[in-house]
C-alpha positions in Angstrom: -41.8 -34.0 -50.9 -41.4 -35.9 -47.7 -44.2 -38.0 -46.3 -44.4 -35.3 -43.0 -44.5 -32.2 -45.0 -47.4 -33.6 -47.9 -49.5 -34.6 -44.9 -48.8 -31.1 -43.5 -49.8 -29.6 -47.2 -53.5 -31.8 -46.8 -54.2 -30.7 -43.1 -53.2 -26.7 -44.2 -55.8 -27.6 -47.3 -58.5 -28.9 -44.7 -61.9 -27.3 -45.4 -63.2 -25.6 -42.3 -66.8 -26.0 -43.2 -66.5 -29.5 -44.4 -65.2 -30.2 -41.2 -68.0 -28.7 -39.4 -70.3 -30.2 -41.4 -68.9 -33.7 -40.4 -69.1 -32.3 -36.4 -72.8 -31.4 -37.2 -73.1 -35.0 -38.6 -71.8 -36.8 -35.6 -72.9 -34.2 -33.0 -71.7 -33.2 -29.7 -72.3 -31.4 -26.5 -70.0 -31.9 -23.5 -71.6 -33.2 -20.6 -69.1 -32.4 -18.3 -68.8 -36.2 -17.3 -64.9 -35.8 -16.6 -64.4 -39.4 -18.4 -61.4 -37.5 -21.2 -59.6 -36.2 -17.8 -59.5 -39.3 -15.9 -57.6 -42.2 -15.6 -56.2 -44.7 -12.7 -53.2 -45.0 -11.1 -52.6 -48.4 -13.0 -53.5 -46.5 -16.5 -52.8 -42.9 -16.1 -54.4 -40.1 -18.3 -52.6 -39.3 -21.1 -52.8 -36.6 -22.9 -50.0 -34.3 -25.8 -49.1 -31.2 -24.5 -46.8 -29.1 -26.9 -43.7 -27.2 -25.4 -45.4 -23.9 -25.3 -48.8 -25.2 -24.4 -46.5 -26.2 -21.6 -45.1 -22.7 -20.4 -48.1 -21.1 -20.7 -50.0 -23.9 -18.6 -47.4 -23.1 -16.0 -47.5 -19.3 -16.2 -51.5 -19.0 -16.6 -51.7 -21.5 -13.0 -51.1 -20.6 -9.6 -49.3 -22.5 -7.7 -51.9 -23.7 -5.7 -52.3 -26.4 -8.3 -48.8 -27.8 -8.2 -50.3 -29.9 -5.2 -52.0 -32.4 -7.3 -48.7 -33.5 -9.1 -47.3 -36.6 -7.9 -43.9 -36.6 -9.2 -42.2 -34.6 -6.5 -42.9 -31.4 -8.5 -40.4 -28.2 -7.9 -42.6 -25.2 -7.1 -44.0 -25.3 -3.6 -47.5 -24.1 -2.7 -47.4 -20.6 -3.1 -44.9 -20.4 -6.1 -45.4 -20.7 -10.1 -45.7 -24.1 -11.6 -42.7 -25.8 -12.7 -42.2 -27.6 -15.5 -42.7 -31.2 -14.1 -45.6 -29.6 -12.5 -47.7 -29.7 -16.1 -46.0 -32.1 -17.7 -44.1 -35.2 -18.0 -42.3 -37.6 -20.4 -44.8 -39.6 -23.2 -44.7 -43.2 -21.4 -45.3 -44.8 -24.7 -42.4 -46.0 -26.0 -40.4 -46.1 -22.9 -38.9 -49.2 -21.0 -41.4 -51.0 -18.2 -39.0 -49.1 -15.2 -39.4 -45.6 -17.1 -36.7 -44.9 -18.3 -35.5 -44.3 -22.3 -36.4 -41.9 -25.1 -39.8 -40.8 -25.9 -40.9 -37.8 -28.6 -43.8 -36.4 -27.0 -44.8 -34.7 -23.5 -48.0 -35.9 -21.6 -50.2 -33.5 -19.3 -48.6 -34.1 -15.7 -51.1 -36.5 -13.3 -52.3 -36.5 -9.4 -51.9 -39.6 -7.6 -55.0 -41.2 -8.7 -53.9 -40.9 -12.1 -56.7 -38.4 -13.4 -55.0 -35.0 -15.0 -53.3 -32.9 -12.5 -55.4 -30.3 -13.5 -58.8 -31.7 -13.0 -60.9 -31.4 -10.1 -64.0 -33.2 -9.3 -67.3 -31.4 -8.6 -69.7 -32.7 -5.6 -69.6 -36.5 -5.1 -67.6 -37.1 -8.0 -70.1 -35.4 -10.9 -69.5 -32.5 -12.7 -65.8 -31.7 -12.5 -63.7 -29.0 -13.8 -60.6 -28.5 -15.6 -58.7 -25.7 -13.6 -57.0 -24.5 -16.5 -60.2 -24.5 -19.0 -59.3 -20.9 -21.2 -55.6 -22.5 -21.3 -56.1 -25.9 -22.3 -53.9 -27.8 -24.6 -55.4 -28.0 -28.3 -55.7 -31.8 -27.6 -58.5 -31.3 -25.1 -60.3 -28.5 -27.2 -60.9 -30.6 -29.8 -61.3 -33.9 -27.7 -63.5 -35.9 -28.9 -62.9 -35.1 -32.0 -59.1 -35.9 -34.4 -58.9 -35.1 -38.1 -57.8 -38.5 -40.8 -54.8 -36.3 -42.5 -53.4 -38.5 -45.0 -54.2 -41.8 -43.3 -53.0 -40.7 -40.3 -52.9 -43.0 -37.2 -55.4 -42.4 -34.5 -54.5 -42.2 -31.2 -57.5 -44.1 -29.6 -60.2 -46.4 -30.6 -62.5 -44.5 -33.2 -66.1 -44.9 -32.7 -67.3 -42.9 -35.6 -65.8 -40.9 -38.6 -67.5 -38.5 -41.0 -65.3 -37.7 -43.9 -62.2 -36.8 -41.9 -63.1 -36.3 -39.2 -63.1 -39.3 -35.9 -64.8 -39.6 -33.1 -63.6 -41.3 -30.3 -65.4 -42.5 -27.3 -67.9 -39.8 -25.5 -70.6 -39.6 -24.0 -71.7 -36.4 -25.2 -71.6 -38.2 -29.0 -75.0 -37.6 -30.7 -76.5 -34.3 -29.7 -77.2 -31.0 -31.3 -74.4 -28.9 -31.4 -75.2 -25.4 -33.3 -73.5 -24.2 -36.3 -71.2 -21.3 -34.7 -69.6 -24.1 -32.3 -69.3 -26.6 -35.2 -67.5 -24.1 -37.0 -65.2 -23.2 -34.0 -64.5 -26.7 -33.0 -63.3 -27.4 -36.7 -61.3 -24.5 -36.8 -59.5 -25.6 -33.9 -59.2 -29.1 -34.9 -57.6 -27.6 -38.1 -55.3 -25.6 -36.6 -54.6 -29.0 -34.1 -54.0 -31.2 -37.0 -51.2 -28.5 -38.7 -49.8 -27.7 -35.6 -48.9 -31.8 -34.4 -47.3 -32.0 -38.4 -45.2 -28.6 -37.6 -44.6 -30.3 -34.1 -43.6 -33.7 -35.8 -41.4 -32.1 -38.6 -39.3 -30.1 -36.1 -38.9 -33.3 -34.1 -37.7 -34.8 -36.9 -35.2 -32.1 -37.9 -33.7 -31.4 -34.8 -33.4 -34.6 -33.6 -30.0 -36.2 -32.1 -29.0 -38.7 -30.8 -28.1 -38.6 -27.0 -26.2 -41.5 -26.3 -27.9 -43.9 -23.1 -30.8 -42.3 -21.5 -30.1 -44.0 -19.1 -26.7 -41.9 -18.2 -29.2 -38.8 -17.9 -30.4 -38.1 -14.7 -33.8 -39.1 -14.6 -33.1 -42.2 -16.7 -35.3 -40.9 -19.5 -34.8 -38.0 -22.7 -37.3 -36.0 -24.4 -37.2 -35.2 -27.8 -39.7 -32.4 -28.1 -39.2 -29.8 -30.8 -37.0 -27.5 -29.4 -34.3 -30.5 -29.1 -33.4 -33.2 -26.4 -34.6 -32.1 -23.0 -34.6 -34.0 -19.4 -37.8 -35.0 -17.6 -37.8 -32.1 -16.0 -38.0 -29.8 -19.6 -34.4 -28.5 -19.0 -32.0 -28.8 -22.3 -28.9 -31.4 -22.5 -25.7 -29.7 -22.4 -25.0 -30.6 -25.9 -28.6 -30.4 -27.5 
């Protein structure tokens, strides 16, 4: 069995209570700080977004919030969300001038560099996420990942119970009650299988495209539903 598809096997074998046991362990309770949906506009925030996280992002949001997108986004104030509008290309991996082939899509960013979809409550405290009920799994589970196999991290790891990392948060260390322990390690479960199904189709539909740079844009994205431009449309030949 390939390497992808026995670390797929281990995260479909995760126990859900042992994983809440390890969320009990290290504790949690957001605080609403903001800190996991904010960045800069020298070190954007970065975070996975899934092709159909994607759509559904862009059909759950008005288009009021197609505003806070920097990137010269399609839909105009009063229309739905385009693509570019939610998300654009991983940066990691591609050259200094942005241009190249990356595997991933990142949630799209404002100006400032904080998620396009955040907004921040009364001088700067207590901010909201816009799209809260149709967030990606990545910011469900955030700060937690689950250690499938040996996996890589994505992020400095400040704790780790079992499988289960934690990664810097302020809301580390307090009571969090069984029934959301359980429901936060469902989800990260169900996070963990999906980035494996997500890696394995990357994998298997991969081609190559030639130079990136030849596409408009300058940059290709190899998601799982095959090689797409920055703007989430398919190549011709993809």
């Amino acid at each position: 069995m390939a390497e992808l598809e026995t670390e797929l096997a281990a995260a479909r074998e995760l126990s859900v209570p042992a994983l809440a046991d390890a969320v009990e362990a290290i504790g949690f309770e957001c605080t609403r700080c903001g800190a996991c949906c904010k960045g800069s506009e020298a070190d954007p925030h970065t975070a996975t977004v899934f092709p159909d996280e994607v759509r559904r992002l862009a059909e759950a949001a008005d288009g009021g919030r197609s505003s806070a997108a920097g990137d010269g986004s399609s839909a105009d104030a009063d229309g739905p969300l385009g693509w570019r509008d939610v998300a654009r290309p991983m940066p990691f991996g591609l050259d200094d001038d942005g241009s190249g082939e990356t595997f991933e899509w990142a949630l799209q960013t404002a100006p400032c560099g904080d998620c396009a979809f955040y907004e921040d409550g009364p001088d700067g405290a207590g901010g909201t996420c816009t799209v809260y009920a149709d967030r990606p799994l990545i910011c469900e589970t955030y700060p937690f990942s689950v250690d499938v196999a040996g996996s890589t991290p994505m992020g400095a790891v400040v704790e780790s119970v079992g499988p289960v990392r934690a990664h810097e948060c302020e809301g580390l260390g307090r009571d969090i009650d069984r029934p959301a322990a359980e429901a936060l390690a469902e989800t990260l479960k169900r996070r963990a299988v999906r980035e494996l199904e997500e890696a394995i189709a990357v994998r298997d539909v991969y081609a190559p495209v030639g130079d990136p740079t030849d596409v408009e844009g300058g940059v290709v994205v190899h998601d799982s539903e095959g090689a797409k431009r920055a703007d989430g449309t398919r190549l011709p030949d993809a």
